[in-house]
C-alpha positions in Angstrom: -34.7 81.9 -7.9 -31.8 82.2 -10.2 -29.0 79.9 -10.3 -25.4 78.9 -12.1 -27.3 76.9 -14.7 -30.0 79.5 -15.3 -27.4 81.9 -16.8 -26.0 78.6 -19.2 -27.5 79.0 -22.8 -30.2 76.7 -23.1 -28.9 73.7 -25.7 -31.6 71.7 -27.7 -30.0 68.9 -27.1 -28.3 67.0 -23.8 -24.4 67.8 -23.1 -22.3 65.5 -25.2 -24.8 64.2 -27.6 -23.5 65.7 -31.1 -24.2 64.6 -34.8 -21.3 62.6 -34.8 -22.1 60.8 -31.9 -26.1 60.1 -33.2 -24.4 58.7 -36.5 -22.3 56.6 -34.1 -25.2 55.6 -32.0 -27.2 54.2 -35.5 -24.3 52.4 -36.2 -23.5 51.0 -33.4 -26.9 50.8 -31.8 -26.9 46.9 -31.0 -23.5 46.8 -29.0 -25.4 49.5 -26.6 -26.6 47.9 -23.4 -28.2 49.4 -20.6 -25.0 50.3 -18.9 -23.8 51.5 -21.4 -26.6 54.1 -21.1 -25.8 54.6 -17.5 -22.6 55.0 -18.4 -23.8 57.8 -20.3 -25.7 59.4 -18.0 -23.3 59.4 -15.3 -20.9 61.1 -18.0 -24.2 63.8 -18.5 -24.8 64.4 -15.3 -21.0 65.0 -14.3 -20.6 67.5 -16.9 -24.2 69.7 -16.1 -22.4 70.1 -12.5 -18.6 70.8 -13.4 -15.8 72.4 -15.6 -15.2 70.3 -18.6 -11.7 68.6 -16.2 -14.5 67.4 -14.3 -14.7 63.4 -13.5 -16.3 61.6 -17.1 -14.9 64.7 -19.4 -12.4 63.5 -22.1 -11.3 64.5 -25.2 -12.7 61.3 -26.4 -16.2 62.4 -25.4 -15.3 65.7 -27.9 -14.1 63.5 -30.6 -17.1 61.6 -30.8 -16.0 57.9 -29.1 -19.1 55.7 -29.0 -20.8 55.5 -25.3 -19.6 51.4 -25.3 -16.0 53.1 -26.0 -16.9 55.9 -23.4 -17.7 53.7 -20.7 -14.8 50.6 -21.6 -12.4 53.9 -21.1 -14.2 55.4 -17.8 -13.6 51.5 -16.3 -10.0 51.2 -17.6 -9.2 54.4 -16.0 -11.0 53.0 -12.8 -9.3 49.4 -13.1 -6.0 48.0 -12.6 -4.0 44.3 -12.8 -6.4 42.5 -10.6 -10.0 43.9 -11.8 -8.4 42.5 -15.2 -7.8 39.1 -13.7 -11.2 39.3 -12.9 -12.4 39.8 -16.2 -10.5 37.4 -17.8 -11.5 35.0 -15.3 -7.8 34.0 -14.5 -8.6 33.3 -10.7 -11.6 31.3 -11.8 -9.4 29.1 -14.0 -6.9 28.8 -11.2 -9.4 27.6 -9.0 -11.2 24.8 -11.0 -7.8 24.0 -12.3 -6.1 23.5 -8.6 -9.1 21.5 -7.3 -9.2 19.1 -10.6 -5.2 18.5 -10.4 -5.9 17.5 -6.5 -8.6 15.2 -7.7 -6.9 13.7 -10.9 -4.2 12.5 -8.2 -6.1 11.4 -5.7 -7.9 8.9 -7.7 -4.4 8.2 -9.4 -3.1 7.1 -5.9 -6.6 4.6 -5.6 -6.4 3.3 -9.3 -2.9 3.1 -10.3 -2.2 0.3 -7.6 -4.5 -2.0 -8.8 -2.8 -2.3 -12.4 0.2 -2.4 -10.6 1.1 1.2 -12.5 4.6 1.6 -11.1 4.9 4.2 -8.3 6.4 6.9 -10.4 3.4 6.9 -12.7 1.8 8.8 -9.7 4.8 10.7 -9.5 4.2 11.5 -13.1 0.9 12.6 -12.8 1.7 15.3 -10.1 4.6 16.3 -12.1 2.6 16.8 -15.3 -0.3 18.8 -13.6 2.4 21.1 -11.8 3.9 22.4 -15.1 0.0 22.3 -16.6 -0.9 24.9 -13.9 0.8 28.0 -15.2 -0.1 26.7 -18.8 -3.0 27.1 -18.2 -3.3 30.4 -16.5 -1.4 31.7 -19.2 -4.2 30.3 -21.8 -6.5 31.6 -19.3 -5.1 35.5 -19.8 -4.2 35.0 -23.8 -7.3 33.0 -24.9 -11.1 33.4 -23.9 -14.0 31.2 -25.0 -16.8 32.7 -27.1 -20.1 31.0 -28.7 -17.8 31.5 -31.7 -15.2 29.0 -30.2 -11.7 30.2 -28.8 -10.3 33.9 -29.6 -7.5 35.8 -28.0 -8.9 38.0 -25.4 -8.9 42.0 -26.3 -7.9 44.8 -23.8 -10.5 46.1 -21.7 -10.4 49.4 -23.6 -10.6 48.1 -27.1 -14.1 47.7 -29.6 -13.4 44.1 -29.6 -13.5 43.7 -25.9 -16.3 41.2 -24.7 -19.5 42.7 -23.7 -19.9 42.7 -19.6 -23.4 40.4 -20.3 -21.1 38.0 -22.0 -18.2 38.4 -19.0 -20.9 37.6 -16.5 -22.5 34.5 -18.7 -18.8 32.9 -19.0 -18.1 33.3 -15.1 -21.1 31.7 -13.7 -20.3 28.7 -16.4 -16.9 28.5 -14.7 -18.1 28.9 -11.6 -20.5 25.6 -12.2 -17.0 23.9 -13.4 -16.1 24.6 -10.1 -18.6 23.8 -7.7 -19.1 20.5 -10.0 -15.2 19.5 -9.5 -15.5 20.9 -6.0 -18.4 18.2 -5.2 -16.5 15.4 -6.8 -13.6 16.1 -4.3 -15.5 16.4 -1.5 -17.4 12.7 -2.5 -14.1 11.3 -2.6 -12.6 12.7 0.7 -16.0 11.7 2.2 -15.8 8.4 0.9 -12.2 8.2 2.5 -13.2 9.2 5.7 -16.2 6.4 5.8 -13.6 4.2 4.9 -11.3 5.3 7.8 -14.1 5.2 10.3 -14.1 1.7 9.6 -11.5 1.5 12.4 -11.7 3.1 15.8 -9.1 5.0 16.9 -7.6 3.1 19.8 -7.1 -0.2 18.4 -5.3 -1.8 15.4 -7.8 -1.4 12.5 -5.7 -1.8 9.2 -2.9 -3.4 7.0 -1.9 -2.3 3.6 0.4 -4.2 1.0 3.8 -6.1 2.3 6.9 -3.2 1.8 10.0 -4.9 1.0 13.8 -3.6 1.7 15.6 -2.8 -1.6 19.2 -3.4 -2.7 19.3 -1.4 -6.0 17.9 1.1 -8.0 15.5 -0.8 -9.7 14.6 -3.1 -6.5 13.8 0.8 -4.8 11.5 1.2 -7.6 9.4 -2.0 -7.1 9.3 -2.0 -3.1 10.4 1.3 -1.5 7.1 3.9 -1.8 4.5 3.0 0.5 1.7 2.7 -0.6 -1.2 5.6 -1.5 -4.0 4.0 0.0 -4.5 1.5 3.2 -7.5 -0.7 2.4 -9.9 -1.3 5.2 -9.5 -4.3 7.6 -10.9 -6.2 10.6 -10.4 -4.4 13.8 -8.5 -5.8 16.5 -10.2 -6.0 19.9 -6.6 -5.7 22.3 -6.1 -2.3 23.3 -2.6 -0.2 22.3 -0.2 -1.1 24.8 1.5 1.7 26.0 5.0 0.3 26.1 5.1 -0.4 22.5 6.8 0.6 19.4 7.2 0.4 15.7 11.0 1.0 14.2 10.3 3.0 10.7 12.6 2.2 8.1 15.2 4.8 8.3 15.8 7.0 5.6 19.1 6.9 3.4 20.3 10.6 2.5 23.5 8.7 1.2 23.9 7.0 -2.2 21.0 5.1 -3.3 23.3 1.4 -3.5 23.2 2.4 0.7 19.5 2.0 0.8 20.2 -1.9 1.7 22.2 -0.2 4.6 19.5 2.1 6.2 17.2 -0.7 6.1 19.4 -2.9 8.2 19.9 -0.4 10.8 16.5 -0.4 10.9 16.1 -4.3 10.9 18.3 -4.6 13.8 16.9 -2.3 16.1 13.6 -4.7 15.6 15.8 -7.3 15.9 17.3 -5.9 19.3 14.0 -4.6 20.8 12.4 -7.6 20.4 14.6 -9.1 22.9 12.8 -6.7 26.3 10.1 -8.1 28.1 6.4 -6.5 27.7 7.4 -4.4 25.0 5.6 -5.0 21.9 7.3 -4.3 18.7 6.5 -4.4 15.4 7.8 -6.8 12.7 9.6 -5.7 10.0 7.1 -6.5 7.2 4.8 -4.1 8.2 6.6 -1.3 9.7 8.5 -0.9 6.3 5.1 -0.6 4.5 5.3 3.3 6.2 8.7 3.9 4.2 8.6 7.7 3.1 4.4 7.8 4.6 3.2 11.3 4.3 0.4 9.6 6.9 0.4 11.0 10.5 2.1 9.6 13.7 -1.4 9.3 15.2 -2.7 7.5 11.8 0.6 5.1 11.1 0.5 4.4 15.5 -3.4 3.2 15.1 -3.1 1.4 11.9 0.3 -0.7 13.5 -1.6 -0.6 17.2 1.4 0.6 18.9 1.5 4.0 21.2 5.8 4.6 20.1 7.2 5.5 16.3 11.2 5.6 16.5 12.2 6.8 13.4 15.3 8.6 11.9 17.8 8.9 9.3 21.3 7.5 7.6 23.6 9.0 6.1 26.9 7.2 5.4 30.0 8.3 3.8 33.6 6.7 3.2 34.2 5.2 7.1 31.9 8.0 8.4 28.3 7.5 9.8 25.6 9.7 10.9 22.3 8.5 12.3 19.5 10.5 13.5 17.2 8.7 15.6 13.7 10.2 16.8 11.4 8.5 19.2 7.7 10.2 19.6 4.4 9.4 20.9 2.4 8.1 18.2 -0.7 9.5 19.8 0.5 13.3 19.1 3.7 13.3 17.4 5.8 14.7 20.8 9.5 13.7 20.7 10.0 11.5 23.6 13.8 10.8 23.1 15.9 12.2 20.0 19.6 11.8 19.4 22.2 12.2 16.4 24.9 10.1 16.1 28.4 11.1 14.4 30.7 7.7 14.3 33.0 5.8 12.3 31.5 3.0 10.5 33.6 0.3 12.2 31.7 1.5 15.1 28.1 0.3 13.6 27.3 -2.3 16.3 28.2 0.1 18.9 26.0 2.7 17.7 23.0 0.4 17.1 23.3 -1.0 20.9 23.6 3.1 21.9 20.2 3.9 20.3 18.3 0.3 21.8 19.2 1.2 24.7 18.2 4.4 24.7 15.1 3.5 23.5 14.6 0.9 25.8 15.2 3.5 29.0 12.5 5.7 27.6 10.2 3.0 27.3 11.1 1.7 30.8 11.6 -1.7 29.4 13.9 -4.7 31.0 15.8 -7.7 28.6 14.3 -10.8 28.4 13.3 -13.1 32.1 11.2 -15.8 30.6 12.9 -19.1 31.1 14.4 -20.6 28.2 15.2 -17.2 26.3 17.6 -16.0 25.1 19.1 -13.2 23.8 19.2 -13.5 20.0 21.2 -11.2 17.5 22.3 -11.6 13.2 25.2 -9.9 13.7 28.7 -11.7 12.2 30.9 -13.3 15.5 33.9 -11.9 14.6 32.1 -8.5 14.4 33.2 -7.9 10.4 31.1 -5.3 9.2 31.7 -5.9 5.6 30.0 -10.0 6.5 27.2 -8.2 8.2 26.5 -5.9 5.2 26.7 -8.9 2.7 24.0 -10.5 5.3 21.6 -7.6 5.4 22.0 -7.4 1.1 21.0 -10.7 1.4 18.1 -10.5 3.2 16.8 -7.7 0.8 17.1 -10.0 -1.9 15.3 -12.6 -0.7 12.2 -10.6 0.6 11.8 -9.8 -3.2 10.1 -13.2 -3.2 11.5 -14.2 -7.2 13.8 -17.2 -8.2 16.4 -14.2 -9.4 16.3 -12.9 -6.2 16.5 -15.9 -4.2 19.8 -16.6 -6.2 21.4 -13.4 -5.3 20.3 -13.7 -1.8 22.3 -17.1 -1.8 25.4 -15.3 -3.3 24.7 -12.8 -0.9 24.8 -15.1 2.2 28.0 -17.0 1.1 29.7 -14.1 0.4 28.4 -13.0 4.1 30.2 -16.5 5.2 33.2 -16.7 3.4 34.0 -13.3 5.0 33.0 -15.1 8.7 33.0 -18.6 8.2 31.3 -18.6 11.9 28.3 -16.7 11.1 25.7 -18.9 12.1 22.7 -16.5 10.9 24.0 -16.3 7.6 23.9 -19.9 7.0 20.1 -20.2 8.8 19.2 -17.4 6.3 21.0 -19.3 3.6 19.3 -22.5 4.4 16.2 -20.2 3.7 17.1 -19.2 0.3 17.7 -22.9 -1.0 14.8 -23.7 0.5 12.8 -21.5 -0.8 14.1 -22.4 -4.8 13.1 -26.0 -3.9 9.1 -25.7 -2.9 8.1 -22.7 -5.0 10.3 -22.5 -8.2 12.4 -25.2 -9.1 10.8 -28.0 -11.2 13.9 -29.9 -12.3 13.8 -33.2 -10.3 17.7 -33.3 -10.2 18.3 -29.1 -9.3 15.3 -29.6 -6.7 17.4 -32.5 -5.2 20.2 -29.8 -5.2 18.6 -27.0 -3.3 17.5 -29.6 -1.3 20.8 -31.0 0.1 22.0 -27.1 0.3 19.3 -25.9 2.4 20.2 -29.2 4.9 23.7 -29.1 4.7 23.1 -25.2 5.5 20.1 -25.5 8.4 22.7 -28.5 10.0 25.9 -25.6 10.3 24.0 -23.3 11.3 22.8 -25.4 14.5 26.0 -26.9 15.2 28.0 -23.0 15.4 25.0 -21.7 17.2 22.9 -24.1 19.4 21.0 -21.3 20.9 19.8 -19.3 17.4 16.0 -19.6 16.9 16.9 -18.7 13.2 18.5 -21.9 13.0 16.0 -23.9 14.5 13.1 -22.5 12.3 15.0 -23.3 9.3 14.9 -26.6 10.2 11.9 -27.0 11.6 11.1 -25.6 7.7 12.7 -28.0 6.4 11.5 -31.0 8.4 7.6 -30.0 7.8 7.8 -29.0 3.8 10.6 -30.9 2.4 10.5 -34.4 4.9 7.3 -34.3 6.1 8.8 -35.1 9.5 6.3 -33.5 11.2 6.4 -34.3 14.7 9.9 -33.1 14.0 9.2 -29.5 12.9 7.0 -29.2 15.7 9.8 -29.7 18.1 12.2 -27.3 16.0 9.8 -24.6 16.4 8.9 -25.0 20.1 12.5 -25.3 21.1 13.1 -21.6 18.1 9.5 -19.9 20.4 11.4 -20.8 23.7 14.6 -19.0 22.8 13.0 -16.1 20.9 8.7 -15.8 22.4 8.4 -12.7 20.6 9.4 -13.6 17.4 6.4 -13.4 15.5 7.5 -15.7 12.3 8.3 -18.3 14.5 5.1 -18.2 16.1 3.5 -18.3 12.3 5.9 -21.8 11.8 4.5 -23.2 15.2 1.0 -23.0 14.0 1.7 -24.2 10.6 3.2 -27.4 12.2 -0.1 -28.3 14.8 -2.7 -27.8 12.1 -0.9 -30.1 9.9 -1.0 -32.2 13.0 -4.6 -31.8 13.5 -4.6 -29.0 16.5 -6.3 -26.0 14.3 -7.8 -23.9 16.8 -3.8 -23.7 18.7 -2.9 -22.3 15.6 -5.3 -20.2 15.2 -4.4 -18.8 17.9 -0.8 -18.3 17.4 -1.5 -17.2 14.0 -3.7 -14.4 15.8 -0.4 -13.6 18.3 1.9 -13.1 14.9 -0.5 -10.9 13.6 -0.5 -8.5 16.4 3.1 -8.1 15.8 3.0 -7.8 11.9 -0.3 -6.6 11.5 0.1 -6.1 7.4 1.0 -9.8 6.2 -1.1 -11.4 4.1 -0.1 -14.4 4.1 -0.8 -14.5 7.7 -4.2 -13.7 7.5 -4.5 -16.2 4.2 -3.6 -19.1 7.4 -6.1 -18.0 9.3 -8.4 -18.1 6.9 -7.7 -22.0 6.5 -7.7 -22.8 10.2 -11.1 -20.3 10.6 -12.5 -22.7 7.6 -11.1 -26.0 9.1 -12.8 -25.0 12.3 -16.1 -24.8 11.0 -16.1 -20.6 11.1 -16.8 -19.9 7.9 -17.9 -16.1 7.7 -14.8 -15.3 9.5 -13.3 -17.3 7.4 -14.2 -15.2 4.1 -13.4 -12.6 6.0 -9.9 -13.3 6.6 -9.4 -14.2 2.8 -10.6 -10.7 1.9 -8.2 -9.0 3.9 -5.6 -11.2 2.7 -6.7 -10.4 -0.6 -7.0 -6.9 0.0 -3.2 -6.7 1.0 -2.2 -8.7 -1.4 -4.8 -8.5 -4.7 -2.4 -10.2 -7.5 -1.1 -13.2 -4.8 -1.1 -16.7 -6.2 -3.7 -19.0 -3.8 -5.6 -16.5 -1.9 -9.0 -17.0 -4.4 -8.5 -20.8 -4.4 -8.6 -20.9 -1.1 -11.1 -18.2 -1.2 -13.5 -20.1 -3.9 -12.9 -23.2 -1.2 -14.6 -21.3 1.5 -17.4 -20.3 -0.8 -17.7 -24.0 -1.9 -18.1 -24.7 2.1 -20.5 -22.1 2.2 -22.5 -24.1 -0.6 -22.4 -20.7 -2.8 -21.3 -22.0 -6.6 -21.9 -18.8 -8.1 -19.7 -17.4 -5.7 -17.1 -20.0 -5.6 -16.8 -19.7 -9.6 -16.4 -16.2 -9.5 -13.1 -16.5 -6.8 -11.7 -19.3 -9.2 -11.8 -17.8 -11.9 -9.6 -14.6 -10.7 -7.2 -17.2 -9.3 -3.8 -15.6 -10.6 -1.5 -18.9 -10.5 -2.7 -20.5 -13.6 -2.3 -24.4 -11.5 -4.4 -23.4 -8.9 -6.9 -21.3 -11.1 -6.9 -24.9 -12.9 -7.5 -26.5 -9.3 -9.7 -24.0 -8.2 -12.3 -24.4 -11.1 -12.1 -28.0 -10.9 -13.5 -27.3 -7.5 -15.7 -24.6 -7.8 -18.0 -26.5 -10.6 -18.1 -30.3 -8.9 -20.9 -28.0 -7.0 -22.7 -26.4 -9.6 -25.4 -27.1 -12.3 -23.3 -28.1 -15.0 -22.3 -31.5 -14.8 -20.9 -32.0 -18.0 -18.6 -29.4 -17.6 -17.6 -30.4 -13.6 -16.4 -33.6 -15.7 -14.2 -32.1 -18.3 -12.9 -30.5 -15.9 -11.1 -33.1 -13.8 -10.2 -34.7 -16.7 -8.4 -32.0 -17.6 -7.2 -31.6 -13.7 -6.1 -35.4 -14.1 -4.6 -34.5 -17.6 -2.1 -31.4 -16.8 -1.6 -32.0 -12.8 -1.6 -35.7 -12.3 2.2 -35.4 -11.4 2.5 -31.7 -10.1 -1.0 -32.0 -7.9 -2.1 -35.4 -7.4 -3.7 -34.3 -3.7 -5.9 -31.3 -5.6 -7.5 -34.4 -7.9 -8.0 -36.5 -4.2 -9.8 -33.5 -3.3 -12.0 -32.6 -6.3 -12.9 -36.5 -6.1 -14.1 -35.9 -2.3 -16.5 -33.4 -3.7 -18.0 -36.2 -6.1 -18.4 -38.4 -2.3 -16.3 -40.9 -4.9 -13.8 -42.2 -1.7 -12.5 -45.2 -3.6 -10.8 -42.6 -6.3 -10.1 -39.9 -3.3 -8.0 -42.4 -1.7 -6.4 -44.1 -4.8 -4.9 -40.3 -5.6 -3.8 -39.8 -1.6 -1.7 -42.7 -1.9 -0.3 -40.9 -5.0 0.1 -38.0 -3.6 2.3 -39.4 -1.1 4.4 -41.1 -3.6 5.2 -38.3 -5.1 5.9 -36.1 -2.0 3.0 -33.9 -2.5 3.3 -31.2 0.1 -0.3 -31.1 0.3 -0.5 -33.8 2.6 0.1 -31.5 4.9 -3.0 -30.2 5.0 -4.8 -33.3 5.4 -6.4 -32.7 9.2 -7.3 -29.2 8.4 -9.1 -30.1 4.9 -12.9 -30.1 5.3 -13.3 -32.0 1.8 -10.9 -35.0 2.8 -12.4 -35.2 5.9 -15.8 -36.0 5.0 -13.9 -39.9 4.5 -12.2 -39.5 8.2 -14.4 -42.6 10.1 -13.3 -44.5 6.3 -10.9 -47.8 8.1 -8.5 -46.5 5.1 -8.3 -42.5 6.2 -6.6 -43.8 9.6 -4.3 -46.5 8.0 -3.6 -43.7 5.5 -2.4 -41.6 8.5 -0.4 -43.8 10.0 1.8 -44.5 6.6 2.2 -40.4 7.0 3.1 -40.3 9.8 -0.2 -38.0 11.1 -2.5 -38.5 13.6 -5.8 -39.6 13.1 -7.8 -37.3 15.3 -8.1 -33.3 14.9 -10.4 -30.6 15.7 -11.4 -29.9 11.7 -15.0 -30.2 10.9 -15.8 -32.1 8.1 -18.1 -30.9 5.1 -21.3 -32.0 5.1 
């Protein structure tokens, strides 16, 4: 029954347990944990069954190291780079840190916007948490966290090292960090996706804030990035088409002063597709919204309802050009037609009528048949290049919608002319410009006189060079309708602009201005509906739709509309008057106060609250404020006042302030058969003779408030 260890003298004691190491042991007695006593055992065991080079012998063992040392060396010996990575919990840190950076930007892109934080303050963000992310992993490896506070980490091997309870303790902590962040990110990509679902799939479901071409550096900076967010709107009922397409603004790899450049490539193929029958293409002002989208074909193709992206890239140097034009299903992203151009720059126009008509044989579409149309085009006669690139700088500037803009656009366009003294766009476009600094930001009597002559004299040229240019027509019929109240007038314009250029989707929004000023609110409601299925994403659009909805009597889809419009648009001047109107229809005061009161044009918050409170509790205060109204606006807004006194059912005052307003030329007037307050005095003898003097009918399809 004898054996190997029989023969072995018979110590008192277990192998490896020595004086030294008991005085060790008292000494150290509270840092021992229960591995570190298996630690030992496995060390015993190991040496009962092998020569002293066995597995768990060292001379450290000899010398007397204490088992917590024994077993930190047995585990350095076993681990390497990653198992310490492990234990300093630099993959936990990496985690939790890459998931909160993702969140931190995500609700950057959903806040910033509403503060109107410039676009490169997301930009910033991203930036900062990139360079933060091997900070912190190296803080992670340096540094650990004790109930003591923050201590540099020790090696695995030394006394100091954390005890492997404490390891454990600190991981699950991080790992609640995590699974906490983790649930935040989820909420808000579920939240998203709810949002999303608002819209099905196959129809055009949303619009996001009005993208605007850019001349200059800082121009890029205020209207180039689209936006990080699309906010959810009504769903259209029409199907996608198949044979249509929206034209993405290009992107400039040249100099940033070319940017101006890309866009008008861009605009002109709009321009030249627009002219093919059944092909549905999108406007301008909401296809550039998707400049530099990281969104999907499939997500950009449902938001704009079209089945066709073409999209592409400039680059121009010296007299060179080189374009690089894509055109894919929306549905999937497939290239359907892709070509890349190489040309001199005198060549532009060729080039651009290369790549329609491309596009136009992939899409199986014909030119224009309907009778009356005609092929329209804003390029210079004479075929200068350097005219039509003053044009197209000119346009950029005045889609910035600001007096300073609206005065370079006008140097813009003249330039534009004085290089082609034939170019009969660039004068409708300037016509445009001087219109535009006469109704919304001149208030000099003499300089609006000014502007006003311009814009005729312009409008006039533009029609006698080119007969046959719906630009030129609309401009006048603009002219007629907000500057002479010649309304019959602008009605004609604009038919005779729809019947050379049907598809043109601003002239179909001019058309239905002019019939609800003449009292036909449901025809423009419907044409308003038309434009928007071509520029899906313009608020202002939706804002007339609102009024006509309201005029009509359809008052939920009437708030409706203004939310969208306001949802595009959050900081534009009118939409919560005309919202706190509808809510005043609606006989809701709270809720009509509330819209006034964010009203961000301080005249028409003034208007707006003198409105909102003729219907609530407070009389004393619905008085002091139309005398304040009366104060401050009695020049500037004499038909607000006729309308705050046709909340009071006062018709002798309402009437007294009408014939004011059309002393002065108040462009409200306009609105008088669509204007459910006014018309609550339409059967009044003095409402039709009022009419007449204007020039207006005296019938409409408007409900009155009750």
């Amino acid at each position: 029954m004898g054996g190997r260890l029989r023969s072995l003298p018979a110590p008192r004691t277990p192998i490896g347990y020595t004086p030294a190491l008991r005085a060790t042991l008292s000494r150290r007695e509270r840092e021992i944990t229960p591995s570190h006593y298996r630690g030992l055992l496995l060390t015993v065991s190991l040496a009962r069954s092998a020569p002293r080079t066995a597995i768990g012998y060292t001379p450290a063992l000899e010398a007397g190291l204490p088992p917590a040392g024994i077993a930190r060396r047995v585990a350095s010996d076993k681990s390497g780079f990653f198992e310490e990575l492990k234990r300093r919990h630099v993959w936990r840190v990496a985690v939790a840190y890459a998931i909160a950076g993702w969140l931190i930007v995500q609700i950057a892109t959903q806040v910033f916007p509403f503060f109107n934080i410039p676009n490169w303050g997301v930009r910033l963000v991203v930036i900062l948490i990139a360079i933060g992310f091997p900070v912190a992993l190296a803080w992670a490896w340096i540094y650990e966290l004790t109930p003591e506070g923050i201590r540099r980490t020790a090696p695995a091997d030394s006394p100091e090292a954390r005890a492997e309870h404490a390891t454990r303790s600190i991981g699950r902590k991080l790992n609640t960090v995590i699974i906490a962040v983790l649930v935040l990110a989820v909420a808000l990509m579920g939240w998203r996706l709810l949002v999303l679902r608002r819209a099905p799939a196959p129809v055009v479901a949303n619009a996001a804030a009005t993208s605007t071409p850019t001349v200059s550096a800082s121009a890029t900076a205020q209207t180039s990035a689209a936006p990080a967010a699309v906010p959810p709107l009504p769903a259209s009922t029409a199907a996608i088409p198949e044979k249509s397409v929206a034209v993405l603004p290009f992107a400039n790899e040249g100099e940033q002063s070319q940017q101006f450049f890309s866009d008008g490539l861009s605009e002109d193929l709009i321009t030249a597709l627009s002219q093919f029958a059944g092909l549905k293409v999108i406007s301008r002002n909401s296809a550039f919204q998707f400049r530099d989208s990281k969104d999907s074909s499939a997500r950009i193709g449902t938001l704009l309802g079209v089945a066709h992206l073409l999209e592409g890239s400039v680059q121009r140097e010296a007299d060179e050009v080189r374009i690089t034009a894509t055109l894919v299903n929306a549905s999937d992203g497939t290239v359907v037609w892709t070509q890349r151009y190489d040309k001199p720059y005198k060549d532009l126009f060729a080039l651009q009528d290369a790549i329609t008509d491309s596009v136009a044989a992939a899409l199986k579409a014909k030119l224009l048949t309907a009778p009356g149309a005609v092929v329209q085009s804003d390029r210079p006669p004479g075929g200068s290049i350097k005219a039509y690139t003053a044009y197209q700088q000119g346009i950029a500037y005045l889609a910035l919608d600001t007096e300073a803009g609206d005065h370079q656009a006008i140097a813009a366009f003249d330039q534009a002319i004085r290089l082609d003294p034939k170019y009969a766009a660039a004068y409708a476009r300037l016509s445009g410009g001087w219109a535009s600094l006469a109704i919304t930001f001149l208030t000099d009597p003499a300089k609006i006189a000014q502007a006003q002559a311009a814009a005729r004299k312009a409008a006039a040229t533009a029609l006698q060079l080119d007969p046959d240019s719906a630009l030129a027509h609309a401009a006048r019929g603009n002219l007629l309708l907000q500057m002479d109240m010649d309304w019959s007038g602008a009605e004609a314009e604009y038919r005779r602009a729809l019947q050379l250029a049907p598809h043109d989707a601003a002239v179909q929004s001019g058309l239905a201005f002019a019939l609800a000023t003449l009292g036909q609110n449901q025809r423009a409601l419907d044409l308003t509906r038309q434009a928007l299925a071509s520029d899906p994403r313009h608020a202002g659009w939706y804002l007339s739709q609102g009024v006509y909805l309201a005029a009509l009597g359809q008052l939920d889809e009437a708030q409706k509309a203004m939310d969208t419009a306001i949802a595009l648009q959050p900081g534009a001047v009118v939409f919560h008057e005309q919202l706190a109107v509808v809510a005043i229809l609606q006989g809701d005061a709270k809720a009509a106060l509330a819209a006034a009161q964010q009203e961000t044009g301080p005249t028409w918050r003034e208007a707006a609250l003198a409105l909102a409170l003729q219907i609530g509790p407070d009389r004393a205060a619905a008085d002091a404020a139309l005398a304040k109204l009366i104060k401050d606006m009695s020049t500037a807004g004499p038909y607000q006042i006729a309308e705050v006194y046709a909340l009071r059912r006062d018709p002798d005052a309402m009437f007294h302030w009408l014939d004011r307003a059309w002393a002065s030329r108040d462009p409200g007037i306009a609105e008088l058969l669509n204007d459910p307050f006014i018309l609550r005095y339409q059967h009044d003898p003095r409402f039709a003779a009022f009419c007449k003097k204007v020039g207006l009918p005296t019938t409409t399809d408007a409900v009155a408030m009750k």
